[in-house]
gemmi code that builds the backbone of each chain (N, CA, C; Angstrom):
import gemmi

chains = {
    "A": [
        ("UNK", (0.847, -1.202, 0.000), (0.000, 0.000, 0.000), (0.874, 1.240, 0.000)),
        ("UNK", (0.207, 2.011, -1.105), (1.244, 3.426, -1.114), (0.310, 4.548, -0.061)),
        ("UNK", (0.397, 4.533, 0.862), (-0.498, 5.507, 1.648), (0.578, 6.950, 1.878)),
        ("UNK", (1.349, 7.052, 1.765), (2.043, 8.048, 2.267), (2.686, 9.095, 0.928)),
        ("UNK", (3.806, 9.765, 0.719), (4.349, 10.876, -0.126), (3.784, 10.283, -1.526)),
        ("UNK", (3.938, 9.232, -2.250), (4.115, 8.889, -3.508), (2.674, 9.089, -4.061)),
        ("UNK", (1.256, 9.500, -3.380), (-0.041, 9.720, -3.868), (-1.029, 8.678, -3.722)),
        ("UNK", (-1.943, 9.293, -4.069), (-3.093, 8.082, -3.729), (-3.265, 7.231, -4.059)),
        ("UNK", (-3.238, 5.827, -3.408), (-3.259, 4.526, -3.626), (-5.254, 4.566, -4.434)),
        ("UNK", (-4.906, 3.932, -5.427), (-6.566, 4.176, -6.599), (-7.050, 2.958, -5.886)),
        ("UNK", (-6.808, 2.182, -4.828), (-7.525, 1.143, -4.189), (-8.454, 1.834, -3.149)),
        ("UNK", (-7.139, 2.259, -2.168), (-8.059, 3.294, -1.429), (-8.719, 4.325, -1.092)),
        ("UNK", (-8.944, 5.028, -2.488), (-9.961, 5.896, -2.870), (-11.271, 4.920, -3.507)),
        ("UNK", (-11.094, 4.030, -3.606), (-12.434, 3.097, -4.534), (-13.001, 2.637, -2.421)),
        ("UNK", (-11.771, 2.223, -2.262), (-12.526, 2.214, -0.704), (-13.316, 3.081, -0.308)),
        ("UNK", (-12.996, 4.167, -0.086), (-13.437, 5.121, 0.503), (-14.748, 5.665, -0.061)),
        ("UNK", (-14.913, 5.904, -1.669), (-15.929, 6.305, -2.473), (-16.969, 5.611, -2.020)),
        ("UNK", (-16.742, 4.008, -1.680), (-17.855, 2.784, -1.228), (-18.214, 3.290, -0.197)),
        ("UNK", (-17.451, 3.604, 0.555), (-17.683, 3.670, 2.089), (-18.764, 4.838, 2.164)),
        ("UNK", (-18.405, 5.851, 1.196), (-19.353, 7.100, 1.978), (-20.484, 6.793, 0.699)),
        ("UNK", (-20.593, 6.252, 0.070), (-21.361, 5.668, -1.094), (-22.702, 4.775, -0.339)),
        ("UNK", (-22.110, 4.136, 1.035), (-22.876, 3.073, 1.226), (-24.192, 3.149, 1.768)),
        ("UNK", (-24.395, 4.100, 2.798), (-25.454, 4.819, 2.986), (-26.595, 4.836, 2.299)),
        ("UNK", (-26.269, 5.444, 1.128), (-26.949, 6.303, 0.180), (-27.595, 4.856, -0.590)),
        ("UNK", (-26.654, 3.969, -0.741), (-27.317, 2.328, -1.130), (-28.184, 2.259, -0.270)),
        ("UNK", (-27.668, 1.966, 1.059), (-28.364, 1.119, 1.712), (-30.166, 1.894, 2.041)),
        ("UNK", (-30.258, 2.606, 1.533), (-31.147, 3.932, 1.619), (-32.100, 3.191, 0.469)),
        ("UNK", (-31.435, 3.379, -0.676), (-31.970, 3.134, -1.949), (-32.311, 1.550, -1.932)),
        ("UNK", (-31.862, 0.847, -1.214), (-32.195, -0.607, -1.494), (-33.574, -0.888, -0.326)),
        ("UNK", (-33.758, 0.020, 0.585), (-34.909, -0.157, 1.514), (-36.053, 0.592, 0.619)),
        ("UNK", (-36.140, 2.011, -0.365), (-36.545, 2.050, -0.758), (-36.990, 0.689, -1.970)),
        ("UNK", (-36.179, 0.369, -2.478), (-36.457, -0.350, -3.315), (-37.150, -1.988, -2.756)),
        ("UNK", (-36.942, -2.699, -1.897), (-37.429, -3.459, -1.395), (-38.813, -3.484, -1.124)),
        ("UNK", (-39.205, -2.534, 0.180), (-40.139, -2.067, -0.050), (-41.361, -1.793, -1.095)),
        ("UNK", (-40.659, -1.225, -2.244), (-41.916, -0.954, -3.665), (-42.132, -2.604, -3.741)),
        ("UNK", (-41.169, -3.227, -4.138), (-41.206, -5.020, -4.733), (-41.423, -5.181, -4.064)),
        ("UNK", (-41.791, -5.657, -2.622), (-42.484, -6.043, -2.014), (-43.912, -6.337, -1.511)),
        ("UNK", (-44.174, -4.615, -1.511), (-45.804, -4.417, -1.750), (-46.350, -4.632, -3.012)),
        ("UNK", (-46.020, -4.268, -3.790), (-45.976, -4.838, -5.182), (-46.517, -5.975, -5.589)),
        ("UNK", (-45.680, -6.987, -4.926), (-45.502, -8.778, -4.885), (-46.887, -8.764, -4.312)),
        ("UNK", (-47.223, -8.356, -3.310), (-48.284, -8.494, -2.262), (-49.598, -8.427, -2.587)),
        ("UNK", (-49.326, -7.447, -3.516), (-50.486, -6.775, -4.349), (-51.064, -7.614, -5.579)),
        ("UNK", (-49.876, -8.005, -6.189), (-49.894, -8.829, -7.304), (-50.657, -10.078, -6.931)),
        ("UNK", (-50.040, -10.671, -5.601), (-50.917, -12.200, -5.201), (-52.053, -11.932, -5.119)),
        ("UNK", (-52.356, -11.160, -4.262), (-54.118, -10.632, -3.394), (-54.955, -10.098, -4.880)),
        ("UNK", (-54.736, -10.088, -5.368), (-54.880, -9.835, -7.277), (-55.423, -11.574, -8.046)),
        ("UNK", (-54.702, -11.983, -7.161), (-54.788, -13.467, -8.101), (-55.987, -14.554, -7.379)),
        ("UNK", (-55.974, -13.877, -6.032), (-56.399, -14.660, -5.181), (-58.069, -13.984, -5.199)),
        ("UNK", (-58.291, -12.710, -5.387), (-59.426, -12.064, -4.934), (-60.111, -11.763, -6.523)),
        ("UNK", (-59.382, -11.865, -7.435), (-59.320, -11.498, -9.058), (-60.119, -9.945, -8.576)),
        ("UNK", (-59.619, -9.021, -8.566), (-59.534, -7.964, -8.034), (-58.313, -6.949, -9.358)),
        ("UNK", (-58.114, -7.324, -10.174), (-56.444, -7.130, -10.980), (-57.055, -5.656, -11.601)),
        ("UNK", (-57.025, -4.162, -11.486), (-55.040, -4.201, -10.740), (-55.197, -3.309, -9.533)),
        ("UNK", (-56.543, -3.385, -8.856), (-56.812, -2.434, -7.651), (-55.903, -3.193, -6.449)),
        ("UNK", (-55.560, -4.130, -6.250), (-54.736, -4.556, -4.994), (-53.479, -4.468, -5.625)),
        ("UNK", (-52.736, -4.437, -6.951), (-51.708, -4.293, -7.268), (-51.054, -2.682, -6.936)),
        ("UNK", (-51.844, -1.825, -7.715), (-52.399, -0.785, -7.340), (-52.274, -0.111, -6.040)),
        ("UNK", (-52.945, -0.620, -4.944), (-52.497, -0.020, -3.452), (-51.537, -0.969, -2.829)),
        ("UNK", (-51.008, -2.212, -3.933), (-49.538, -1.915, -3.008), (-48.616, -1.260, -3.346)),
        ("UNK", (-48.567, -0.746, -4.813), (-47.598, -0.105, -5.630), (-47.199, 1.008, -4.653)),
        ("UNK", (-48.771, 1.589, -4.547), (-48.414, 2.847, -3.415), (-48.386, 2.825, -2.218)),
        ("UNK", (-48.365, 1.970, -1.925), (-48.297, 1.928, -0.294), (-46.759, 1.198, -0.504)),
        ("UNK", (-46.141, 0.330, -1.136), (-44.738, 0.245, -1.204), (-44.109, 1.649, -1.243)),
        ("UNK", (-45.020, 1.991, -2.388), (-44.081, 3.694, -2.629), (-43.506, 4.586, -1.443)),
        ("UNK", (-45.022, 4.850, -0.691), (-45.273, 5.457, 0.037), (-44.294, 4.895, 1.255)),
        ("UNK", (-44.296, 4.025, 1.749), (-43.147, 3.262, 2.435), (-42.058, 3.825, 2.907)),
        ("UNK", (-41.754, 2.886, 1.388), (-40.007, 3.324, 0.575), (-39.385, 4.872, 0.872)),
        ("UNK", (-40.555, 5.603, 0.599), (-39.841, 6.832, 0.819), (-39.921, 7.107, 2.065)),
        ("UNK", (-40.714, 6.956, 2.872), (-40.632, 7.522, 4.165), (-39.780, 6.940, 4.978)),
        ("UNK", (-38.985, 5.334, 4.511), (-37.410, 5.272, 5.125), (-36.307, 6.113, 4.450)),
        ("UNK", (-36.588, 6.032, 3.361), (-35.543, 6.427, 2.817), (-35.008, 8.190, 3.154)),
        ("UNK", (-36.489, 8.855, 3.261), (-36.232, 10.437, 3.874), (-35.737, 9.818, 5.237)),
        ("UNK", (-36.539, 9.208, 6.013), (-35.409, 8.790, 7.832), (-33.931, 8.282, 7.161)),
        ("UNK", (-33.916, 7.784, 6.323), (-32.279, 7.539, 6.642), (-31.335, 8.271, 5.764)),
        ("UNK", (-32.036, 8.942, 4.844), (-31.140, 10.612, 4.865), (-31.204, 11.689, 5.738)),
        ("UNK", (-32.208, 11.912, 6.713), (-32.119, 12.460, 7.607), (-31.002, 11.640, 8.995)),
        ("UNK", (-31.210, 10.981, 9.097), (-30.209, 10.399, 9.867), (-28.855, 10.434, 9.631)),
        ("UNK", (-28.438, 10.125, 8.204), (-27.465, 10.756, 7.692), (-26.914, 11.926, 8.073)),
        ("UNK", (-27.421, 12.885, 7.542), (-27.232, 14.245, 7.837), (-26.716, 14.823, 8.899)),
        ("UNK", (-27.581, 14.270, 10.232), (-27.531, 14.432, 11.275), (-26.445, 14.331, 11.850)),
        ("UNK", (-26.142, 12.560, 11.543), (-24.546, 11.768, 11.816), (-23.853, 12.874, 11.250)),
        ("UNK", (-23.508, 13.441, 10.155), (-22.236, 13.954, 9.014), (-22.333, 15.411, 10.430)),
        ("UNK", (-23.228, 15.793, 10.495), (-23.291, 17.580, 11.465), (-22.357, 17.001, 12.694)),
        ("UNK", (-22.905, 15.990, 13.146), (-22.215, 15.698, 14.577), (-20.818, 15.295, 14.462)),
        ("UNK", (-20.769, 14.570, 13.320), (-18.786, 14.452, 12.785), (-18.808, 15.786, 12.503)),
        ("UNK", (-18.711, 16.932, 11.889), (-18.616, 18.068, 11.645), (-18.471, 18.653, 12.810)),
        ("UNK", (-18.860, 18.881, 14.007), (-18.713, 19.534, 15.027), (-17.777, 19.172, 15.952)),
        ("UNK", (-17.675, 17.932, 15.646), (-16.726, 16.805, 16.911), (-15.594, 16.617, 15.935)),
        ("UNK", (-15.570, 17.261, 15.229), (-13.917, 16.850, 14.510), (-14.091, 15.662, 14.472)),
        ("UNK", (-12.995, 15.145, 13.429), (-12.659, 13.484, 12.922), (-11.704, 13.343, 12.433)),
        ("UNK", (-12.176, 12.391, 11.041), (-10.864, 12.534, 10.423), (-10.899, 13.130, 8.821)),
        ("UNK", (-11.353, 14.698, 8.963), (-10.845, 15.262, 7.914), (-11.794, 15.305, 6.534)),
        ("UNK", (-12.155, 14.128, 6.546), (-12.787, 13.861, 5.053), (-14.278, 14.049, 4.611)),
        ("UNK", (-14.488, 14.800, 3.717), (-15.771, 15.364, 2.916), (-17.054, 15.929, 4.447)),
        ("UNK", (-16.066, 16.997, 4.883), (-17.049, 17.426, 6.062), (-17.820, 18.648, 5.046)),
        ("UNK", (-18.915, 18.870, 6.202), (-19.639, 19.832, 5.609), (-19.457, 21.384, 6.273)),
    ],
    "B": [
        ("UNK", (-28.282, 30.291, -3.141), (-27.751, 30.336, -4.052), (-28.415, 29.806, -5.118)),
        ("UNK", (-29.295, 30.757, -5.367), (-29.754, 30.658, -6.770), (-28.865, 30.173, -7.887)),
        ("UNK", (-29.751, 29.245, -8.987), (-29.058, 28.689, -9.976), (-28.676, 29.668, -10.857)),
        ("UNK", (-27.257, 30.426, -10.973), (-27.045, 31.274, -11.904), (-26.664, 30.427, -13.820)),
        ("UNK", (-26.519, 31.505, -14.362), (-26.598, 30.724, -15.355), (-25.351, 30.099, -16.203)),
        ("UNK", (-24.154, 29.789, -15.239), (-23.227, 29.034, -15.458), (-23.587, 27.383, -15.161)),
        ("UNK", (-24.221, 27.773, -13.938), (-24.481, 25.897, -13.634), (-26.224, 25.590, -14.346)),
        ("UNK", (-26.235, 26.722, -15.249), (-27.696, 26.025, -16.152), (-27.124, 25.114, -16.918)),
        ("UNK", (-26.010, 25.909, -17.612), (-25.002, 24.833, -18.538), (-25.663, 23.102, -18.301)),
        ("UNK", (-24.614, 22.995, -17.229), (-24.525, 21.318, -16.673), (-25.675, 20.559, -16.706)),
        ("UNK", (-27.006, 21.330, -16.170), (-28.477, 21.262, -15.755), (-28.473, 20.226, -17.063)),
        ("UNK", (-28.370, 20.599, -18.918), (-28.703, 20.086, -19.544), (-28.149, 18.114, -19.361)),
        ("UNK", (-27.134, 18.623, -18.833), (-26.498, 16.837, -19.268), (-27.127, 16.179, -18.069)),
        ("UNK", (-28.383, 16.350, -17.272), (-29.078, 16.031, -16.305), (-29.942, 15.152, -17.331)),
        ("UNK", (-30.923, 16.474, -17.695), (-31.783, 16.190, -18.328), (-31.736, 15.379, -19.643)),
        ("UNK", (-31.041, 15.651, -20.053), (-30.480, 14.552, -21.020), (-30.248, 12.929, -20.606)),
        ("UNK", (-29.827, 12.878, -19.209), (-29.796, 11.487, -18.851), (-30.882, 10.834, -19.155)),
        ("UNK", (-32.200, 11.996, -17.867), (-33.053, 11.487, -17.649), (-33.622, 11.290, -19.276)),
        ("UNK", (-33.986, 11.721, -20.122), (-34.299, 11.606, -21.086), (-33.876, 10.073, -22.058)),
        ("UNK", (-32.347, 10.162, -21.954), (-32.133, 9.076, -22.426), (-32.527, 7.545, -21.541)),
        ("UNK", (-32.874, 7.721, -20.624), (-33.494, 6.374, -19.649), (-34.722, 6.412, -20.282)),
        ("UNK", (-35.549, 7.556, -20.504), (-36.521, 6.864, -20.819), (-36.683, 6.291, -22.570)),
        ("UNK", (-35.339, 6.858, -22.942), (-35.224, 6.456, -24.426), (-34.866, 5.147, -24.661)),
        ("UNK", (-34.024, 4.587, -23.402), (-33.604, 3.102, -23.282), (-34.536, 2.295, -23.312)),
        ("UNK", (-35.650, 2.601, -22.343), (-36.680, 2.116, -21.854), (-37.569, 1.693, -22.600)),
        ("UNK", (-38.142, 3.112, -23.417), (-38.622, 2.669, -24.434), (-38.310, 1.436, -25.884)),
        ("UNK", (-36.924, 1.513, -25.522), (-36.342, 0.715, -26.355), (-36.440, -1.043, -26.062)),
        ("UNK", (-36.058, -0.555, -24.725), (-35.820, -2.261, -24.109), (-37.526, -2.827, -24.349)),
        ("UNK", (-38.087, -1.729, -24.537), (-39.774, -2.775, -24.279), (-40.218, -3.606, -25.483)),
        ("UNK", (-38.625, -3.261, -26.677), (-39.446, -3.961, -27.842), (-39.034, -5.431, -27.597)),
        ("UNK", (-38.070, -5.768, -26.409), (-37.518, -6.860, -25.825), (-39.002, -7.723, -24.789)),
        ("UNK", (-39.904, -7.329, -25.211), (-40.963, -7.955, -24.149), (-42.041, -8.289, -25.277)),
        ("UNK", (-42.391, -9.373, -24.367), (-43.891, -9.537, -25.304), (-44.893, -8.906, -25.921)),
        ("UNK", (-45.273, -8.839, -27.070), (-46.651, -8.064, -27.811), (-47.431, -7.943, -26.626)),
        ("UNK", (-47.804, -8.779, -26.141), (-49.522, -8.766, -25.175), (-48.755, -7.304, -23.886)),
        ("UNK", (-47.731, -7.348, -23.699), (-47.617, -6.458, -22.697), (-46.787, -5.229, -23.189)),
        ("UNK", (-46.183, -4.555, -24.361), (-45.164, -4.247, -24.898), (-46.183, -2.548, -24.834)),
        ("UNK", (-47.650, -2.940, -25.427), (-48.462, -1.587, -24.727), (-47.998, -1.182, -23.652)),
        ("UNK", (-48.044, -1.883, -22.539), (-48.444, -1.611, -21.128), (-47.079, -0.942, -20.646)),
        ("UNK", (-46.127, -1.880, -21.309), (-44.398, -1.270, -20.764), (-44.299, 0.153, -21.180)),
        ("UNK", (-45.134, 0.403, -22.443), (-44.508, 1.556, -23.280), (-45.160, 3.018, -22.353)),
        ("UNK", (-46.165, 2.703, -22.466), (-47.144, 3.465, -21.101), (-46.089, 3.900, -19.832)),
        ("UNK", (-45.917, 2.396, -18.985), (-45.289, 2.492, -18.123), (-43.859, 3.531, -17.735)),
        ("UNK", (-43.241, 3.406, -18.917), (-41.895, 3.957, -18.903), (-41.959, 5.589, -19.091)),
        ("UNK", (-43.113, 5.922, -20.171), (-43.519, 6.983, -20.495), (-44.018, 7.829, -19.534)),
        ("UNK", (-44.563, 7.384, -18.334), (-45.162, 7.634, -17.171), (-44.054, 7.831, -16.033)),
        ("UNK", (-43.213, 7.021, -15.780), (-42.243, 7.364, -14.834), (-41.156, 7.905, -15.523)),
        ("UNK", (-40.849, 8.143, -17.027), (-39.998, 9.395, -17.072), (-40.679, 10.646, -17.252)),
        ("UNK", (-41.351, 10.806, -17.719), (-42.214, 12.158, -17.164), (-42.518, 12.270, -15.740)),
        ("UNK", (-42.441, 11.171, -14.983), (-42.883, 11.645, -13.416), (-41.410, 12.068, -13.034)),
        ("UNK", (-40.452, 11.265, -13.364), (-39.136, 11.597, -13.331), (-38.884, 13.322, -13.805)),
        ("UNK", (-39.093, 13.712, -14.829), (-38.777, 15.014, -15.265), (-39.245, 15.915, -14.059)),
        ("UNK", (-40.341, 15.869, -14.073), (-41.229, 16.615, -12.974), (-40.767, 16.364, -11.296)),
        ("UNK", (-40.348, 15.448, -11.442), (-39.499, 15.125, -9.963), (-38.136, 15.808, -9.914)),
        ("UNK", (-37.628, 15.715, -10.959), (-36.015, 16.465, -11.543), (-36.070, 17.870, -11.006)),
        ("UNK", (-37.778, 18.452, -11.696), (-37.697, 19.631, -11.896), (-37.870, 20.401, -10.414)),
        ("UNK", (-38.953, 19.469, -9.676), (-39.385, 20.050, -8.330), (-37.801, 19.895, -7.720)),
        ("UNK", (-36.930, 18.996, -7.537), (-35.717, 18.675, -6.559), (-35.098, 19.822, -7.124)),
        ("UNK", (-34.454, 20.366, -8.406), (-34.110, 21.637, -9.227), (-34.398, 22.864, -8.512)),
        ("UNK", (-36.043, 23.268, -8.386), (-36.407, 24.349, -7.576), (-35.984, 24.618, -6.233)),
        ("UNK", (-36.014, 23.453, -5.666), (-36.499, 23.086, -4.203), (-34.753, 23.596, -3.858)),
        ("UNK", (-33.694, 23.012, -4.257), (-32.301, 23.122, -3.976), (-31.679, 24.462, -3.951)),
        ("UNK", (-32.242, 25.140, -4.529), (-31.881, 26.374, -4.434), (-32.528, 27.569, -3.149)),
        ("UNK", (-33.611, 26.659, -2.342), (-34.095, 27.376, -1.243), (-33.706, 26.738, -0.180)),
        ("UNK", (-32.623, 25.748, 0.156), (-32.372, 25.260, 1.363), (-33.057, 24.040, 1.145)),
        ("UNK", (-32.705, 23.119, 2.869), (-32.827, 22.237, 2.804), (-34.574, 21.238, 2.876)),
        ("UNK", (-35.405, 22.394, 4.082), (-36.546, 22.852, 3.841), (-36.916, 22.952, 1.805)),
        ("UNK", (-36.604, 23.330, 1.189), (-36.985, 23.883, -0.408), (-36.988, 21.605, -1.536)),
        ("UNK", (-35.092, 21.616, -0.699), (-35.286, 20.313, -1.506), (-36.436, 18.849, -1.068)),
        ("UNK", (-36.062, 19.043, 0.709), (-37.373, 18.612, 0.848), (-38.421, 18.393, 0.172)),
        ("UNK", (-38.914, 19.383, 0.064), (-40.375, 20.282, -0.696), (-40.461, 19.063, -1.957)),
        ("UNK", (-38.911, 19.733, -2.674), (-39.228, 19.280, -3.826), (-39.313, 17.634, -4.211)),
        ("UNK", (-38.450, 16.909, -3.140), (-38.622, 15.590, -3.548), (-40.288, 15.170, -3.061)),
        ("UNK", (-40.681, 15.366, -1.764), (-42.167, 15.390, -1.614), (-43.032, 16.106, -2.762)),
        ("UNK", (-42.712, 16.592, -3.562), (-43.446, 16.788, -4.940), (-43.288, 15.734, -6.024)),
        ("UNK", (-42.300, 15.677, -5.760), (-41.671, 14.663, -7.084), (-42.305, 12.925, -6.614)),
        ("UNK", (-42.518, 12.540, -5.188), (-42.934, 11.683, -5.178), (-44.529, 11.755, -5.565)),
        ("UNK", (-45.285, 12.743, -5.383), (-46.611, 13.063, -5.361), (-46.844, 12.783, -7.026)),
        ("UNK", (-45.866, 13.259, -7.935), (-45.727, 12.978, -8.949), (-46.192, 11.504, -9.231)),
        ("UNK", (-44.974, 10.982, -8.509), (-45.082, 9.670, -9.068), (-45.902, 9.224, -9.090)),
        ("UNK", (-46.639, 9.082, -7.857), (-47.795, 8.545, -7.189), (-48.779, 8.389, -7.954)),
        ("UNK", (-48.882, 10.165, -8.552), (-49.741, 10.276, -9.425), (-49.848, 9.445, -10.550)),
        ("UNK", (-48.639, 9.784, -10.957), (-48.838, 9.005, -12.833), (-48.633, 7.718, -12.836)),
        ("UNK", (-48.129, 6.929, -11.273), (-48.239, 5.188, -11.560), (-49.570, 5.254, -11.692)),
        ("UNK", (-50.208, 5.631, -10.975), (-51.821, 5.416, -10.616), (-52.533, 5.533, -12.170)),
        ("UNK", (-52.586, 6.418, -12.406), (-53.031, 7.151, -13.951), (-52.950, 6.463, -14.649)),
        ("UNK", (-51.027, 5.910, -14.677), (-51.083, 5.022, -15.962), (-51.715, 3.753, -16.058)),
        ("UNK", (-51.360, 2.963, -14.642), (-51.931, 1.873, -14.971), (-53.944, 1.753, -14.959)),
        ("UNK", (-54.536, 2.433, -14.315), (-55.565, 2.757, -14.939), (-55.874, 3.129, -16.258)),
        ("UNK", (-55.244, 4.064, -16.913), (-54.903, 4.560, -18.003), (-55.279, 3.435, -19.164)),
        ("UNK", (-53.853, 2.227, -18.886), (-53.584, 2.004, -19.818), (-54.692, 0.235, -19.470)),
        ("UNK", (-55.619, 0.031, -18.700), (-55.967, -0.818, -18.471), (-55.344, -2.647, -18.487)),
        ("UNK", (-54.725, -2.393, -17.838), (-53.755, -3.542, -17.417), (-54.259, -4.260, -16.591)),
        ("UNK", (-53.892, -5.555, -17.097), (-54.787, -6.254, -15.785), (-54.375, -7.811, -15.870)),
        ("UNK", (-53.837, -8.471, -14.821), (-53.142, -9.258, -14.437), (-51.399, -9.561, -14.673)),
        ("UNK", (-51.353, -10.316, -15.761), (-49.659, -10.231, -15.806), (-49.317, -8.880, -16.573)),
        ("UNK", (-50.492, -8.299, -17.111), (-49.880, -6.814, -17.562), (-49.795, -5.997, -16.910)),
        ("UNK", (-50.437, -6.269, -15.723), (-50.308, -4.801, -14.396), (-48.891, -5.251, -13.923)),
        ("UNK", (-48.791, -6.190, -13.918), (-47.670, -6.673, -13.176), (-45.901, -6.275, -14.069)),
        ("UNK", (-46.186, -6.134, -15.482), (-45.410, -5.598, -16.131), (-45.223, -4.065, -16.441)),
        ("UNK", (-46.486, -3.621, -15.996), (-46.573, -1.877, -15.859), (-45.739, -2.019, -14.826)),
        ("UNK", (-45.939, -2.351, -13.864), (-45.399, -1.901, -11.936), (-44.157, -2.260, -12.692)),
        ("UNK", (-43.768, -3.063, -13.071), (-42.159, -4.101, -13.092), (-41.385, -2.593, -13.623)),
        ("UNK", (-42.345, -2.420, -14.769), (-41.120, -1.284, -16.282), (-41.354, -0.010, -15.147)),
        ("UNK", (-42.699, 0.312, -14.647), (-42.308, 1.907, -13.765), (-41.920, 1.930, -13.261)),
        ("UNK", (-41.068, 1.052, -12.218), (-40.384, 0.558, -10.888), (-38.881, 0.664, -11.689)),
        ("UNK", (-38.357, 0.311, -12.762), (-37.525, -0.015, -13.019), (-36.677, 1.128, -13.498)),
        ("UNK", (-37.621, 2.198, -14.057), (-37.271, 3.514, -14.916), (-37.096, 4.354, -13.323)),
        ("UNK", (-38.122, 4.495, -13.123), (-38.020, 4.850, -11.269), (-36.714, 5.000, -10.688)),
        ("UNK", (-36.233, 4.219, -10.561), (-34.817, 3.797, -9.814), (-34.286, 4.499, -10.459)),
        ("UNK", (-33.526, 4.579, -11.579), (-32.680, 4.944, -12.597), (-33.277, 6.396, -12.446)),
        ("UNK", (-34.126, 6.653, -12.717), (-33.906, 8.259, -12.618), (-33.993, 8.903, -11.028)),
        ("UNK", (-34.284, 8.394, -10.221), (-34.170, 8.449, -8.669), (-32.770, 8.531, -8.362)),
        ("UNK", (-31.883, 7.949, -9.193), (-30.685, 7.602, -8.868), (-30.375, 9.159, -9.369)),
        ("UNK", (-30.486, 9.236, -10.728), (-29.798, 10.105, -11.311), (-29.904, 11.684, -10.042)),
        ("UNK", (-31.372, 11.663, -10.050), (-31.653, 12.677, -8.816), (-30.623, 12.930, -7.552)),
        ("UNK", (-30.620, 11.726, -6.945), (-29.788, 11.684, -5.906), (-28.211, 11.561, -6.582)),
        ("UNK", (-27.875, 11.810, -7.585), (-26.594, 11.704, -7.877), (-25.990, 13.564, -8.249)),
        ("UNK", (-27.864, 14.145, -8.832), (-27.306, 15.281, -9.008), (-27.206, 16.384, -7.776)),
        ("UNK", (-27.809, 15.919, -6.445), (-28.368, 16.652, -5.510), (-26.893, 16.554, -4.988)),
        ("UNK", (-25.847, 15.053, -4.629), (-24.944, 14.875, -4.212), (-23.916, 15.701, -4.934)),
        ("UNK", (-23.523, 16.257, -6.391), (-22.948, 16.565, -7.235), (-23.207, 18.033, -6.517)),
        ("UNK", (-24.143, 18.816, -6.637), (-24.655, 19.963, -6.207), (-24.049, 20.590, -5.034)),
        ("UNK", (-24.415, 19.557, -4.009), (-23.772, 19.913, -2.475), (-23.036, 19.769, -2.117)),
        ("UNK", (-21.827, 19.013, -3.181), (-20.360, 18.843, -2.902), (-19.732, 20.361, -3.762)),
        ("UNK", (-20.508, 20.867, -4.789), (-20.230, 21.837, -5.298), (-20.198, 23.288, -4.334)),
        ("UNK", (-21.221, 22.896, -3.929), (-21.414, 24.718, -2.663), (-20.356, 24.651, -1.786)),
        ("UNK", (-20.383, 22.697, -1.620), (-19.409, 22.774, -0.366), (-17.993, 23.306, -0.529)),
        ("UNK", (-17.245, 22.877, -1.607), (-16.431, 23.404, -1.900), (-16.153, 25.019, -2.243)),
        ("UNK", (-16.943, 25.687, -2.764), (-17.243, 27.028, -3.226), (-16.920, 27.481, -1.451)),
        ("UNK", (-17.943, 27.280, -1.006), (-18.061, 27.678, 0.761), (-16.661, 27.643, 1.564)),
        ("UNK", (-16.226, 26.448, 1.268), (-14.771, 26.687, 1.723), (-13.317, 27.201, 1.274)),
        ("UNK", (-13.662, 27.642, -0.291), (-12.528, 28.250, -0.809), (-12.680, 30.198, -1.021)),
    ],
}
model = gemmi.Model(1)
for chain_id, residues in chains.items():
    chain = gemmi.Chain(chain_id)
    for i, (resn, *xyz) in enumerate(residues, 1):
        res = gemmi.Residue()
        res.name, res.seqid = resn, gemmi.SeqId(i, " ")
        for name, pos in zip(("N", "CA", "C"), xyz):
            atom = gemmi.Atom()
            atom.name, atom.element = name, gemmi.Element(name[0])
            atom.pos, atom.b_iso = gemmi.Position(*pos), 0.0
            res.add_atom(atom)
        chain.add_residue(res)
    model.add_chain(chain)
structure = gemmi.Structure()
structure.add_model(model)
structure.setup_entities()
């Protein structure tokens, strides 16, 4: 590992990009779960009630609806975390 | 910090993404079956226009604080909301074709959701820097 005078090791910047990258996934994949999920839910109760596409329909949005309301909590949570590293000092990197 | 009209420039190669997702989209649907290839085309057409309109509210909203982008993604979802609903009513889908509407709007969704959150991140690393130099 070149960590020191000779420049940035392109490993551990791909690290790092992940790292503050991951969040923002793990954000997007609860959103996304969520929609497919209710979705799925919707789709069965569809098959089962022949109801097609009013239960597909309110799960689409009620996944939707979901999805986003973790996904705003865990960018807000985010945020929050990044202010409190921001105030408490750390180590340096992409403060606000 | 109002959007002056140096960073309108960039604005275009936004919109252009979003545009070209739904140009993909449209494309990929000739990859699906006749019986549902309606329903996709609908679909995609629907969440990149909800997309634009989501682009556009997060666009406004960013330039009034954090309160403003708020705003705007809670518009942009209202959007969505709207035009899944619409379309698949719309386009009367019903069983494995509803299920291929949700699949293609869900799918365009992401991709331009992404792009959103890629330009909001792009944005606020931009002030940030400006702010500290």
């Amino acid at each position: 590992m070149t960590d020191g005078a000779q420049g940035k090791d392109p490993r551990t910047s791909i690290a790092s990009a992940y790292q503050k990258a991951g969040p923002y996934l793990s954000a997007s994949w609860q959103l996304t779960g969520s929609v497919g999920l209710w979705t799925a839910v919707g789709y069965f109760l569809d098959r089962k009630l022949h109801t097609s596409p009013w239960c597909l329909l309110a799960g689409s949005l009620l996944g939707l609806s979901l999805g986003f309301y973790l996904f705003i909590r865990a960018v807000l949570a985010l945020g929050s975390k990044e202010k409190a590293d921001a105030s408490g000092g750390g180590d340096g990197s992409l403060k606000r | 910090m109002a959007p002056s009209s140096d960073s309108a420039k960039p604005l275009w190669g936004w919109l252009l993404a979003e545009l070209g997702v739904g140009a993909a989209a449209l494309f990929a649907t000739g990859l699906l079956s006749t019986e549902v290839q309606h329903v996709a085309r609908i679909a995609s057409a629907c969440a990149v226009l909800a997309g634009l309109v989501s682009f556009a509210a997060v666009f406004a909203g960013f330039a009034r604080g954090t309160n403003g982008l708020f705003a705007g993604i809670g518009a942009g979802f209202f959007a969505r909301m709207l035009l899944l609903a619409a379309g698949l009513v719309g386009s009367h889908a019903r069983g494995e074709a509803a299920l291929a509407y949700a699949f293609t709007f869900f799918a365009v969704f992401l991709v331009t959701q992404s792009i959103e959150i890629a330009f909001v991140l792009s944005r606020a690393r931009r002030s940030h820097s400006a702010d500290a130099s």
